[in-house]
C-alpha positions in Angstrom: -14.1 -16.9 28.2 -11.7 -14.3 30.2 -11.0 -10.7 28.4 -7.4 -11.8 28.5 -8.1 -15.7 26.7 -10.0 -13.5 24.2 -7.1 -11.0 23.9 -4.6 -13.8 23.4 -7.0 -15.3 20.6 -7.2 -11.8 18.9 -3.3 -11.1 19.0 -2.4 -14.7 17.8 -4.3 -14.6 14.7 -3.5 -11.2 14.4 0.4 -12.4 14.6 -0.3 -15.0 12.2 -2.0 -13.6 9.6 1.0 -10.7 9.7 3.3 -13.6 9.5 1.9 -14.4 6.3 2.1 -11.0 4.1 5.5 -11.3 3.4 5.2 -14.4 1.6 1.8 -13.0 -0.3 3.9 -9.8 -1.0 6.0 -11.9 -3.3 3.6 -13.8 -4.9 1.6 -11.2 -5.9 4.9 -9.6 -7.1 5.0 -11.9 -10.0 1.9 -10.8 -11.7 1.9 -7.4 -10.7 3.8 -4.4 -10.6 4.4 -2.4 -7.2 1.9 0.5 -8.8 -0.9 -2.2 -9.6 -0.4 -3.9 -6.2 -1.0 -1.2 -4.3 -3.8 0.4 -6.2 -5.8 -3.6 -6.3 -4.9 -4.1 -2.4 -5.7 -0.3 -1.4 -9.3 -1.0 -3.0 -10.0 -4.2 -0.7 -8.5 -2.9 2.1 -11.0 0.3 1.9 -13.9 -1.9 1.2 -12.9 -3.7 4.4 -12.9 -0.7 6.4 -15.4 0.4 5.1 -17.8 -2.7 6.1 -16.0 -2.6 9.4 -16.9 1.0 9.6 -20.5 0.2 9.1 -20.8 -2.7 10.7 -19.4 -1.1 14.4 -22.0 2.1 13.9 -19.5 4.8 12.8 -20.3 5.5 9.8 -21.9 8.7 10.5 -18.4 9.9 11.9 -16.7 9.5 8.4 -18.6 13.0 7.4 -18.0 14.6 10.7 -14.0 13.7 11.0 -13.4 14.8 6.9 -15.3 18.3 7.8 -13.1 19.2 10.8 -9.6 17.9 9.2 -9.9 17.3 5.1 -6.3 19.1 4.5 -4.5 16.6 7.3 -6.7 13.2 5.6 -5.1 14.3 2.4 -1.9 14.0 3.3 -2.5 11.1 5.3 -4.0 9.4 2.5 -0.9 10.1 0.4 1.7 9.0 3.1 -0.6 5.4 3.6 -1.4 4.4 1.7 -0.3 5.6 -1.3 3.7 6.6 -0.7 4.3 4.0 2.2 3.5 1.2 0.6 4.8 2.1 -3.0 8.1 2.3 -1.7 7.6 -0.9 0.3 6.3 -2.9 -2.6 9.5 -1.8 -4.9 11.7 -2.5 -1.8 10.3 -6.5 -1.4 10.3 -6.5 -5.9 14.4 -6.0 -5.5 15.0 -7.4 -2.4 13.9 -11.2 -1.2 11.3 -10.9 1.5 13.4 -12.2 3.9 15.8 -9.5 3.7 13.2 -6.7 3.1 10.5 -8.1 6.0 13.3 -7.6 8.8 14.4 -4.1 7.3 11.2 -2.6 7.8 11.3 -3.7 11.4 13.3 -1.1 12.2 10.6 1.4 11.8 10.5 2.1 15.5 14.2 2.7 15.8 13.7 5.5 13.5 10.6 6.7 15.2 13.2 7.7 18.1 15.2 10.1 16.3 12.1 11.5 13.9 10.5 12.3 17.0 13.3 13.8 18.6 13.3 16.2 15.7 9.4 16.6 15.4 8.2 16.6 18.9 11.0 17.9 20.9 11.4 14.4 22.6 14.8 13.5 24.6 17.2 10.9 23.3 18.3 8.9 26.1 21.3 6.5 26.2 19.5 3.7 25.6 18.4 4.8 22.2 21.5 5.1 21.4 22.4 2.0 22.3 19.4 0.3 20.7 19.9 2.7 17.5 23.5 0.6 16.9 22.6 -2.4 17.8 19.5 -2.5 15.6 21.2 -0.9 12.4 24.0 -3.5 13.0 21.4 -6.1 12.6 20.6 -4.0 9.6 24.2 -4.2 8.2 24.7 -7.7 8.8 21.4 -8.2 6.9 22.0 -5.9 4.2 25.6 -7.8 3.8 24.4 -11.0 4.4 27.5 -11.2 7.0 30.2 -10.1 4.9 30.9 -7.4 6.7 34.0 -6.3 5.0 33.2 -6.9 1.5 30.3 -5.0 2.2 29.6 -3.1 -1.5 29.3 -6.3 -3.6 27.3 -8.7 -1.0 24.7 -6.5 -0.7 21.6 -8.0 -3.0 20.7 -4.6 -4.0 21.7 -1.5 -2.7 18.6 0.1 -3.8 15.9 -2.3 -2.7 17.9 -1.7 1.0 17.4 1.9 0.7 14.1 1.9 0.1 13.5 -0.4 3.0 14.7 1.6 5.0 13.4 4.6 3.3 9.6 3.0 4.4 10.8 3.2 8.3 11.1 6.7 8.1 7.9 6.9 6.1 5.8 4.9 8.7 7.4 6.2 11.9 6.4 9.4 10.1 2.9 8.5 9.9 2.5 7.9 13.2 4.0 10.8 14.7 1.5 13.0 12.6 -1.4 11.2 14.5 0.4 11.2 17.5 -1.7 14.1 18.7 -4.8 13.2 17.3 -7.5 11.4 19.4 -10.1 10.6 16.0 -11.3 7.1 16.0 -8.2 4.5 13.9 -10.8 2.8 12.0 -12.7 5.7 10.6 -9.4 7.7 9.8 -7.8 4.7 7.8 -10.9 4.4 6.0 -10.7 8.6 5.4 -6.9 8.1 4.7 -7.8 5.0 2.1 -10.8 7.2 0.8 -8.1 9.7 -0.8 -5.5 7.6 -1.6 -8.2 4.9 -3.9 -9.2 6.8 -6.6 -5.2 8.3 -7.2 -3.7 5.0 -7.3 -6.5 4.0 -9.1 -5.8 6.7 -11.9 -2.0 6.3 -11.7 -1.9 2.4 -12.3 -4.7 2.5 -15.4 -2.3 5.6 -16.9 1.2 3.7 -16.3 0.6 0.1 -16.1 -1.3 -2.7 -18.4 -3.9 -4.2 -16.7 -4.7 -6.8 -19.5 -4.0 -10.7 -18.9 -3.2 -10.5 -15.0 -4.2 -14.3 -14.2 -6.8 -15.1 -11.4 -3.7 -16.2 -8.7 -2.8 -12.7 -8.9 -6.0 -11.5 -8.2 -6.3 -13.6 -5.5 -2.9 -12.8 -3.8 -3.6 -9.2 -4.2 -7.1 -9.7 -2.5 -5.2 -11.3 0.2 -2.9 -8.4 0.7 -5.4 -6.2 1.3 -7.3 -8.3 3.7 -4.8 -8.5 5.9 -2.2 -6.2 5.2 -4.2 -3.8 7.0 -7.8 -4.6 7.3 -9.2 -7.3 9.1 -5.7 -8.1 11.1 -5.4 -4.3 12.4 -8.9 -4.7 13.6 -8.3 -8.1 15.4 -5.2 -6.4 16.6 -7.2 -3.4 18.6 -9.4 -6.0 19.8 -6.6 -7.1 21.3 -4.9 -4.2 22.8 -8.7 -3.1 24.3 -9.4 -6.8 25.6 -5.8 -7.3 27.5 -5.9 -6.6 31.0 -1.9 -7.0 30.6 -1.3 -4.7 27.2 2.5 -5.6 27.1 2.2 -9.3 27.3 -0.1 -9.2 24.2 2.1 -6.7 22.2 5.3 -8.6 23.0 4.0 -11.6 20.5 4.4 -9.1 17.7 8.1 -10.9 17.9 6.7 -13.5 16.4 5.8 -12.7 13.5 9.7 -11.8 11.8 10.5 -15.4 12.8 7.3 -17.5 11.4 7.3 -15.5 8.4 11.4 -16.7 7.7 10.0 -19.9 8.0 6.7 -19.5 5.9 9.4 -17.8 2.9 11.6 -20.7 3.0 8.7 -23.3 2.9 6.4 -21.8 0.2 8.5 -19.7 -1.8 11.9 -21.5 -1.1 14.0 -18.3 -0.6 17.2 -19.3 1.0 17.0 -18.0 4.9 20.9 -17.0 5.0 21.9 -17.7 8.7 23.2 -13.7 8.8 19.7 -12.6 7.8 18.4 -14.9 11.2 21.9 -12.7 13.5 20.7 -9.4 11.7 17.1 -10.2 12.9 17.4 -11.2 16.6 19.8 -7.6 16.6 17.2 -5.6 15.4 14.5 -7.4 17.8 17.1 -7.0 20.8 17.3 -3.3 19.7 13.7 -2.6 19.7 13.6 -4.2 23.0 16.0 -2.0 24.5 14.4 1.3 23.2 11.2 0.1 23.6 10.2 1.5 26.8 11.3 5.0 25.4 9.1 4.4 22.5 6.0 4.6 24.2 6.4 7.6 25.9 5.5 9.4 22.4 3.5 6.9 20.7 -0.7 8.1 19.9 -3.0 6.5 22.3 -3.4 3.1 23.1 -6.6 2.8 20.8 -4.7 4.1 17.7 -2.0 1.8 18.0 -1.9 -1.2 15.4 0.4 -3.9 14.6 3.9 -2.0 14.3 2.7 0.6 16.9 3.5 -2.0 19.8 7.1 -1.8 19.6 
C-alpha cells in the first residue's frame, strides 16, 4: 500500500472517530457532571498516551523533557487538559452539540488575532475578511437565524460564551508550543501527567461519584479514547504518511457535517437549517484565512486534529 493510501486510511478514521465525540459529549452529559467528565476522560486518555508512549520507545524522554521544562508542563497541564475542556464540557451541558460543536470551530479564527498580539504576527486583509465572515456564521448560529431578535433566540447566552471562550483557550495552547520542538506525544502525556491527579482531587471534593450507571462509564471511556488519544495519534500518522499534507488536512471539513448528522440520528437534536448557514460560514472563513494560519502554527509533527486549519 502507497504512503498516501495509508495516509488517507489514517485521516479518515481519524475524521470519523472526531465526527463522533460530539454525540458522546452529550451522552456522557447525562450521567455526569462537566467536572467528573473531564477528570474520568483525562484518566483514559493518559493511560492511552501513556501505552502509546511506551509502545513507540519514548518513554525514557518523559523524564528528560519534565527536567528541562516542569514550570511550562504545569501550565500546560492546567490549560489541557484541565481548563480547556472544563469550559468546553459546561459549554456542550447548556448548549445542544450541534450549536456548541460548530462554535468551537472557530478556534483558528481566533488563533489570528491571539497571535497577532503574542507573536508579533501581521494581520492581513484576508483575516479580516475571514474574521467576519466566520463570526457571522457564529451569529447566525448563536441566533439560530433571527438575526434581529437576537437576545431572546439565543439558547443560552452563556453556553455561547463559553464556546467561544474554549477558542481562545485552545488557539492559546498552541501558540505556547508554537516554539517548542519536544516530541506531541510525550508532552500531552506530561501535560495529562499534571492535570490527572488535580481533576482527580477536585471531582472526589465537589461532585458525588456514587450510582453513576455503567453507560456512563462507558461513554466517558469513549471520550477519552478518542477525544484525544488514539485519533490524535492516527491523525500524525497521517500528516507524517501524506506526500500531499494539505489534501489530507482539508478532510478535517468533514467532520462538523457528519457529526450534524450523527446528533440528529442518535440523539435526535433538531439540526436548525441556520445552524447548517452558520457552519458552512465559519468553514468558508477558515478557508480563507487558512493559508495565513500556517505561517505561525508549531511544526508539522505537533500539529493534531484542529491544528490543520
Amino acid at each position: 500500500m502507497s504512503s498516501n493510501r495509508r495516509a488517507l486510511g489514517f485521516a479518515l478514521s481519524a475524521v470519523l472517530l472526531w465526527s463522533t465525540v460530539a454525540t458522546a459529549f452529550k451522552i456522557t452529559l447525562q450521567y455526569l457532571s462537566p467536572l467528573q467528565m473531564v477528570a474520568a476522560a483525562s484518566c483514559v486518555s493518559w493511560l492511552v498516551l501513556l501505552a502509546i508512549t511506551w509502545q513507540q520507545g519514548k518513554l525514557n524522554l518523559v523524564a528528560t523533557e519534565w527536567r528541562q521544562s516542569p514550570l511550562f508542563y504545569c501550565a500546560m497541564g492546567l490549560l489541557n487538559p484541565a481548563i480547556y475542556y472544563l469550559v468546553l464540557f459546561a459549554a456542550y451541558d447548556l448548549l445542544p452539540a450541534s450549536q456548541a460543536q460548530p462554535l468551537n470551530y472557530t478556534w483558528a479564527i481566533a488563533l489570528t488575532f491571539m497571535a497577532a498580539i503574542f507573536l508579533r504576527q501581521k494581520i492581513r486583509k484576508r483575516d479580516w475578511i475571514a474574521a467576519g465572515i466566520g463570526y457571522f456564521g457564529v451569529f447566525v448560529i448563536a441566533t439560530r437565524g433571527d438575526l434581529l431578535g437576537f437576545i431572546g433566540a439565543m439558547t443560552s447566552p452563556g453556553g455561547v460564551a463559553l464556546a467561544l471562550l474554549s477558542t481562545l483557550l485552545w488557539a492559546g495552547y498552541w501558540i505556547l508550543n508554537t516554539r517548542r520542538e519536544s516530541d506531541p506525544v510525550v508532552s500531552l502525556l506530561l501535560g495529562f501527567s499534571v492535570a490527572v491527579p488535580l481533576l482527580v482531587v477536585a471531582s472526589v471534593l465537589l461532585s458525588d461519584w456514587r450510582g453513576i450507571p455503567w453507560q456512563g462509564w462507558v461513554a466517558v471511556s469513549y471520550v477519552g479514547l478518542f477525544e484525544m488519544g488514539i485519533t490524535f495519534v492516527l491523525w500524525l500518522k497521517a500528516m507524517r504518511e501524506a506526500q500531499n499534507v494539505a489534501l489530507i488536512s482539508n478532510l478535517i471539513f468533514l467532520s462538523p457535517f457528519i457529526s450534524l448528522l450523527l446528533l440528529a440520528v442518535f440523539i435526535g437534536e433538531v439540526i436548525y437549517p441556520a445552524t447548517v448557514v452558520g457552519l458552512v460560514l465559519i468553514v468558508i472563513g477558515l478557508c480563507v484565512q487558512r493559508i495565513t494560519v500556517k505561517s505561525f502554527l508549531p511544526p508539522r509533527r505537533w500539529r493534531g486534529k484542529k491544528a490543520e486549519f
